[in-house]
C-alpha positions in Angstrom: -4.5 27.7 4.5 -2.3 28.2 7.5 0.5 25.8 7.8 0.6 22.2 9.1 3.4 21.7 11.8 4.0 18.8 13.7 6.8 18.6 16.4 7.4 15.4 18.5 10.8 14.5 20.2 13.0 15.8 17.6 11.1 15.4 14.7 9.4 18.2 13.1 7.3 18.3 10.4 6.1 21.5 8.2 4.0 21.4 5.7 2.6 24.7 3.5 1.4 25.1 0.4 1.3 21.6 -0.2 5.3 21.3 0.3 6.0 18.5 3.3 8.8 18.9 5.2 10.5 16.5 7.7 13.5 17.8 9.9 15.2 15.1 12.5 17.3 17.4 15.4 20.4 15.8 14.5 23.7 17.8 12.5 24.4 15.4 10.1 21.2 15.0 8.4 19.4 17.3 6.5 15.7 16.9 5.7 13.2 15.5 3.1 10.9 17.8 1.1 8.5 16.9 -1.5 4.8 18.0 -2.6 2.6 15.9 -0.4 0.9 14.6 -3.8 4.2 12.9 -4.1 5.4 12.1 -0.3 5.3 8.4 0.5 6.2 7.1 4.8 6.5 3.9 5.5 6.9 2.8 9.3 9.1 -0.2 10.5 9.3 -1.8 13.7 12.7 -2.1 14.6 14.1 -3.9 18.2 14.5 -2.9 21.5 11.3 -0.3 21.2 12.6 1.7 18.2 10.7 1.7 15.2 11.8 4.1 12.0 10.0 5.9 9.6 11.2 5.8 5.5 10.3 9.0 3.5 10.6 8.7 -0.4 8.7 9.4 -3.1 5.8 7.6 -4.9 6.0 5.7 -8.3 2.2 5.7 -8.6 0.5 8.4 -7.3 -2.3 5.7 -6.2 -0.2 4.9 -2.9 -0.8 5.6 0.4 0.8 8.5 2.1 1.5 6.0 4.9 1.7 2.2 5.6 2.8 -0.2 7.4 6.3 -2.1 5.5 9.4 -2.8 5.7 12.3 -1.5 4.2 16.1 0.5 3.9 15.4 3.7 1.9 18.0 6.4 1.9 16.0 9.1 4.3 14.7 8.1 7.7 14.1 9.0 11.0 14.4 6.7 14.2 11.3 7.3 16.7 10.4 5.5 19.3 7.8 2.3 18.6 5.3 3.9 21.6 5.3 7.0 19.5 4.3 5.4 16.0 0.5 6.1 16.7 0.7 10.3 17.1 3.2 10.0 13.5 0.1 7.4 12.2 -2.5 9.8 13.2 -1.2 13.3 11.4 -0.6 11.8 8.8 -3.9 10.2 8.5 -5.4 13.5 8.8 -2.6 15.1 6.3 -4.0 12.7 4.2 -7.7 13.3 4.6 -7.1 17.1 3.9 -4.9 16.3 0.3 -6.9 13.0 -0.7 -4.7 10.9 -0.2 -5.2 7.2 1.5 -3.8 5.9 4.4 -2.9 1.9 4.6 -2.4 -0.7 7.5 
């Protein structure tokens, strides 16, 4: 399977051999990798048109890749609100291709 890349603003995303990657242009961060089996995002509208996107792992491996919700989790990456549907849709199809679910 070739690999899964994703670029938007300065966010990319990589994902091979069922290893997700998510890299944020920015010298202090680093990145978040996990097996996409285990991968859980969560978006969260923030104010002023900025929304951000939480990447941690599951506790059940029932959950959606990505949802909807709120929260402060140690790895995220600020986009902006307008751009929340491109993130929504590849990972609804990332999700389709490792059976995963997608939530509201």
């Amino acid at each position: 399977m070739e690999p899964i890349v994703f670029e938007h603003d300065n966010v990319y995303i990589h994902v091979e051999s069922g290893i997700l990657e998510i890299f944020k242009r920015n010298p202090m961060l680093g990145g978040y990798r996990t097996p996409v089996k285990w991968a859980k995002i969560r978006f969260a509208e923030q104010k002023k048109g900025l929304g951000i996107l939480y990447l941690f792992n599951v506790e059940d491996l029932d959950e959606p890749l990505y949802a909807s919700a709120p929260g402060r989790l140690p790895f995220r990456v600020e986009i902006q609100t307008a751009d929340e549907p491109l993130y929504r849709a590849f990972f609804t199809d990332l999700a389709h291709r490792f059976n995963r679910r997608v939530d509201a």
